[in-house]
FIMI-537900 format. One line per 2 residues: number of its first residue (from 1); their letters; for each residue x, y, z of C-alpha. Coordinates in Angstrom, 3 decimals, m for minus. Each point is the difference from the previous one (the first is absolute). Layout:
// residues N
NUM) A) X/Y/Z ~ ...
//
This chain:
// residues 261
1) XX) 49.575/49.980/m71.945 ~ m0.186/m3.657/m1.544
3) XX) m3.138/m2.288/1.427 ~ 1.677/m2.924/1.778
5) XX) m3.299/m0.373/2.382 ~ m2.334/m2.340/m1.881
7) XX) m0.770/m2.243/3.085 ~ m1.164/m3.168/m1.079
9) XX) 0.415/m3.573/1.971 ~ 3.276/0.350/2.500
11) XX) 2.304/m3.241/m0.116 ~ 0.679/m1.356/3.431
13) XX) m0.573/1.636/3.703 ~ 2.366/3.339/1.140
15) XX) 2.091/m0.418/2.529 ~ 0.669/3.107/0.445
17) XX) m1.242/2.014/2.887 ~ m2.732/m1.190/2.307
19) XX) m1.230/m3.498/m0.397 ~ m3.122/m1.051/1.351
21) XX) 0.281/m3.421/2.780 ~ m3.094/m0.847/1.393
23) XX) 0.592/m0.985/3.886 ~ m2.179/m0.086/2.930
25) XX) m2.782/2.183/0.402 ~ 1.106/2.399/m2.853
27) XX) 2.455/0.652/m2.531 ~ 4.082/0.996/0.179
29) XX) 1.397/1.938/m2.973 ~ 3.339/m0.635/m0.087
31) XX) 3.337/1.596/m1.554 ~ 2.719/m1.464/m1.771
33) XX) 2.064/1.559/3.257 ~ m2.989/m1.358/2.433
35) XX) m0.710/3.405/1.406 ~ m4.183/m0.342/0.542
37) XX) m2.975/1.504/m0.345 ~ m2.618/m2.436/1.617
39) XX) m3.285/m0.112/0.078 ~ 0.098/m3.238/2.819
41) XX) 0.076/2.412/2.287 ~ m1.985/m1.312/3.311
43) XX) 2.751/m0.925/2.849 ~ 0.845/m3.554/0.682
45) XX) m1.508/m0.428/3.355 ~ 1.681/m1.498/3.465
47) XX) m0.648/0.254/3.371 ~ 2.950/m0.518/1.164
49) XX) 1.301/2.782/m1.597 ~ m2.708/2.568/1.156
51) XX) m0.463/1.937/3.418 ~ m3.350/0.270/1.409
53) XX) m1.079/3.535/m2.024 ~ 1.556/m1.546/m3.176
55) XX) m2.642/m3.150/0.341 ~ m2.839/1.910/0.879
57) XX) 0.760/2.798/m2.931 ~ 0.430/m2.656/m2.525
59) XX) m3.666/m1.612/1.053 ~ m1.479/3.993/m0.140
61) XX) m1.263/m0.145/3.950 ~ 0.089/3.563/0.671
63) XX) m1.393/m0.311/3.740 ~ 2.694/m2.350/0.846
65) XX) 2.426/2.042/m1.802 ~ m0.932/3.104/2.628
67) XX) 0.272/m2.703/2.436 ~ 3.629/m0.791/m0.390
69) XX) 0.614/3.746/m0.262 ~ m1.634/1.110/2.989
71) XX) 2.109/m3.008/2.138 ~ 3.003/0.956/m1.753
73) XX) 0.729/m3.809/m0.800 ~ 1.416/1.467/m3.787
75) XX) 0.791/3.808/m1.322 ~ m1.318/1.254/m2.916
77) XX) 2.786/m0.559/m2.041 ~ 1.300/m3.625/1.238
79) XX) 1.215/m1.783/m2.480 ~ m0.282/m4.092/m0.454
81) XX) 3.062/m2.251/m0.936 ~ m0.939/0.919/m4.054
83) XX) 0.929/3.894/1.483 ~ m4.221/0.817/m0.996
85) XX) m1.834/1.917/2.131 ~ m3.843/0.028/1.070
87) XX) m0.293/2.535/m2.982 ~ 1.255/m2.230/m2.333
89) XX) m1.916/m3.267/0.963 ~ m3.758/2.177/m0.134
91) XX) 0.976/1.618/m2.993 ~ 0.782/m3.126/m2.231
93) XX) m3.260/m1.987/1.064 ~ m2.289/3.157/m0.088
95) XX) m0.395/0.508/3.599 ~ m1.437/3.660/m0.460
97) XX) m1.342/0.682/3.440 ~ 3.990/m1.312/1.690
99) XX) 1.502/2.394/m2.773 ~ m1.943/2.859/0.973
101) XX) 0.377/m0.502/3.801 ~ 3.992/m0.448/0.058
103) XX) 0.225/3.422/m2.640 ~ m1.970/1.095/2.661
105) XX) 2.235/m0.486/2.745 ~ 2.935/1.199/m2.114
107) XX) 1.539/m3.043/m0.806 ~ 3.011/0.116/m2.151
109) XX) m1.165/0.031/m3.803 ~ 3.006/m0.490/m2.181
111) XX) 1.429/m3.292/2.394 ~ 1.564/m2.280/m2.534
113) XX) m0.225/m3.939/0.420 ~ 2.997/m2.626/m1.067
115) XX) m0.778/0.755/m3.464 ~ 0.261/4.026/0.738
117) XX) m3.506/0.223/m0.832 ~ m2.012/2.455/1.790
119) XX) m3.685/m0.043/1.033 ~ m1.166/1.670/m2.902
121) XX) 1.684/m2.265/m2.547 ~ m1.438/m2.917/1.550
123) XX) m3.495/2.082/m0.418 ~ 0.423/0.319/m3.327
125) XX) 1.783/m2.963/m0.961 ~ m2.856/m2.046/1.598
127) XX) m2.521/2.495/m1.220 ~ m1.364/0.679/2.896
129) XX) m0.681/4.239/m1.453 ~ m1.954/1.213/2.939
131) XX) 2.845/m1.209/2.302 ~ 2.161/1.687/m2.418
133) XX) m2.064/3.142/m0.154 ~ 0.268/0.369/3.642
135) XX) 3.736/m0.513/0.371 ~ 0.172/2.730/m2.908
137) XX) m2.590/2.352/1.994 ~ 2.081/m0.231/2.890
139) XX) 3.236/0.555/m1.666 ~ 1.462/m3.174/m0.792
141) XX) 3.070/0.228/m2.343 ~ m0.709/m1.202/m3.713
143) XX) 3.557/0.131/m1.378 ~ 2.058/m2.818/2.574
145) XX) 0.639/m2.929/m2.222 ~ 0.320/m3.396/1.338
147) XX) 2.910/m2.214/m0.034 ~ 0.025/m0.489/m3.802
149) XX) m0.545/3.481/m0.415 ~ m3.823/0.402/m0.949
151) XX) m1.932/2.888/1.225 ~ m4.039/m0.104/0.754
153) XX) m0.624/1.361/m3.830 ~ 2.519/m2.941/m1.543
155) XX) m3.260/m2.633/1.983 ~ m3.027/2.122/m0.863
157) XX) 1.670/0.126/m3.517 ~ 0.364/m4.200/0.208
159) XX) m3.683/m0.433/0.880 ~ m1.192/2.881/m2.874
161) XX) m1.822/1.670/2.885 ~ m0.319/3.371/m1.298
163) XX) m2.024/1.032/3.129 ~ 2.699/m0.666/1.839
165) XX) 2.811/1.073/m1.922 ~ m1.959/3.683/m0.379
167) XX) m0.324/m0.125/3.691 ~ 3.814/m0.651/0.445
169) XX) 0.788/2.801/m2.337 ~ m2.214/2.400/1.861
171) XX) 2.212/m0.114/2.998 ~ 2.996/0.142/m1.859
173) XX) 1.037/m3.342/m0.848 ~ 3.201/0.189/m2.595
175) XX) m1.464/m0.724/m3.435 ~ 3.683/m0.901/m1.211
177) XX) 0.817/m1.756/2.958 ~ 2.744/m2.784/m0.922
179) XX) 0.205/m3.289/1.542 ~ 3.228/m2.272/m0.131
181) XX) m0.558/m0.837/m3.747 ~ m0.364/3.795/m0.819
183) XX) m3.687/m0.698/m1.014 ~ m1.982/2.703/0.693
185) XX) m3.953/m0.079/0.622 ~ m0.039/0.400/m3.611
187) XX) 2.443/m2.133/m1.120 ~ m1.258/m2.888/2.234
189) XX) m3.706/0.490/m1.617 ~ 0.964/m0.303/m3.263
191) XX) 2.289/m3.187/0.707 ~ m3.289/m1.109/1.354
193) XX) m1.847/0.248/m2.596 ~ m2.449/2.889/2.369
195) XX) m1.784/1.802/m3.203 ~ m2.286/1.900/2.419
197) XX) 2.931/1.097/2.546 ~ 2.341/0.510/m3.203
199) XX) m2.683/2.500/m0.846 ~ m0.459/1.637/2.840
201) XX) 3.116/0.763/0.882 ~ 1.359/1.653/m2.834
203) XX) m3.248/2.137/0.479 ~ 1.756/0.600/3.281
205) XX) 2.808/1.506/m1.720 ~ 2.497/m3.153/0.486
207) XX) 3.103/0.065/m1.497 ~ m0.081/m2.193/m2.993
209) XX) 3.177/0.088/m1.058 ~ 1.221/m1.710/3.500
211) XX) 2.534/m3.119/m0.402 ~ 0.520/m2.556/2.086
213) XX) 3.554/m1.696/1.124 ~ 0.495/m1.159/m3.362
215) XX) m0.794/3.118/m1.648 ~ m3.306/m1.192/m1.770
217) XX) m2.510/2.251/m0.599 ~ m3.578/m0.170/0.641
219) XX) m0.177/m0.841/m3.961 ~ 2.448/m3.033/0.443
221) XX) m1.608/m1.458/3.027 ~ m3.833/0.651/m1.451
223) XX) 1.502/m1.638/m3.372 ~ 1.232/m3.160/2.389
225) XX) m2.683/m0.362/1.764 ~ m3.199/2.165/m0.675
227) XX) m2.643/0.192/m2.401 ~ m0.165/2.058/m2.759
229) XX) m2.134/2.539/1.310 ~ 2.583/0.849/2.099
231) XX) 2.666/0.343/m2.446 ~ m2.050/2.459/m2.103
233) XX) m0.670/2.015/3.517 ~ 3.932/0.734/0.021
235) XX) 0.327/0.253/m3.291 ~ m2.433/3.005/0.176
237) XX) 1.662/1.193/2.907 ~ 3.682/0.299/m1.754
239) XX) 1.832/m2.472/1.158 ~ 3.321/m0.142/m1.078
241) XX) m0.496/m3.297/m2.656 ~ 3.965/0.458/m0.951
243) XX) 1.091/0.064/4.078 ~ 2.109/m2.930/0.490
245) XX) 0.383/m1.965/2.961 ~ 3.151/m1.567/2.333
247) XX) 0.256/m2.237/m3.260 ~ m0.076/2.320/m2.842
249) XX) m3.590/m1.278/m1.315 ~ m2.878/2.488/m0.621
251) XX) m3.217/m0.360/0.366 ~ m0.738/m1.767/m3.706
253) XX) 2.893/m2.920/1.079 ~ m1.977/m0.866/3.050
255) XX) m3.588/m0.133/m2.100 ~ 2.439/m2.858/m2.498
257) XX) 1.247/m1.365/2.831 ~ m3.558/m1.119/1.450
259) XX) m1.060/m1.143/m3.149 ~ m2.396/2.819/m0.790
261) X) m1.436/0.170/m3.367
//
């Protein structure tokens, strides 16, 4: 096979794939098709959009949250105007104690919110991994995918949380999972530039010869957008280098096209 992999300085900043947009309390990786993986995950706040159990969830009071149970002022799975439930609101600020009492009163785990994002995605999206844990414990499903089609393992994979993402796996969660730009957990770490994750989950047994919408390969996008160590992981995991994408180009094209030495 000819060396076309020297990796010196790389002209210009990819476009391709996730960029990185700092916003907020956090940071939004975004797609060329603005499907999103986002790690500025804590909900935007309102009262006027929350019932009583929603505002006392959010704030973690687990005595009032009994409270409002007991009196029947709000169900268990009552949703606010944003369609979020109790569940959702404890789990994305870390309200362990309101988590555990609603799984407790067998609350409805896999609720989605306007996004379609379920309890457990805001867990893990927000990092929040004992909420998670306990969602998972209690049967929460691992593989819905919100409204731009990323599952729990496509956020852990966003943050490099490998904790989390082995967790996830352990009950099941897809490893080749596909959101709407046919990135899988994979796929999305090595657009990211996740070394540690890329690692991981090819020890996992994830497919490495995955494409995306376009038809790149892991190669293509880690030659976009990743570091060299990357590159040489795929490499030595026979990837196809002569696969071509929805534009004809191979693997060696993209590495010219960024400027790579």
């Amino acid at each position: 096979m000819r060396k076309f992999f020297g990796f010196g300085s790389q002209k210009g900043k990819s476009s391709l794939g996730f960029s990185t947009i700092e916003q907020g309390n956090g940071f939004d990786m975004v797609s060329e098709s603005d499907n999103r993986v986002t790690s500025r995950p804590r909900y935007h706040i309102r009262d006027k959009d929350l019932g009583k159990i929603h505002k006392v969830a959010s704030t973690g009071n687990v005595q009032k949250v009994q409270k409002i149970l007991l009196l029947q002022e709000n169900g268990l799975n009552d949703k606010d105007r944003k369609s979020r439930t109790a569940l959702h609101l404890a789990c994305a600020n870390g309200h362990l104690e309101v988590v555990t009492l609603l799984a407790d009163r067998k609350c409805q785990l896999n609720l989605c919110d306007n996004e379609n994002r379920t309890a457990l995605i805001k867990a893990v999206q927000c990092q929040e991994e004992e909420c998670a844990t306990i969602l998972l414990e209690r049967g929460a499903d691992p593989n819905i995918m919100d409204i731009d089609g990323n599952s729990a393992l496509h956020y852990a994979v966003a943050a490099q949380n490998m904790d989390m993402a082995a967790k996830l796996l352990s009950y099941k969660a897809n490893i080749e999972a596909r959101n709407k730009d046919e990135l899988t957990p994979l796929l999305l770490a090595v657009t990211e530039k996740k070394q540690q994750m890329v690692e991981f989950l090819v020890k996992r047994n994830a497919n490495v010869h995955a494409v995306d919408k376009m038809k790149r390969t892991s190669l293509m996008l880690a030659v976009n957008d990743s570091t060299s160590d990357i590159v040489r992981l795929l490499l030595q995991q026979g990837v196809d280098v002569f696969s071509q994408d929805n534009c004809g180009w191979i693997a060696e094209e993209h590495a010219f096209k960024r400027g790579l030495n």
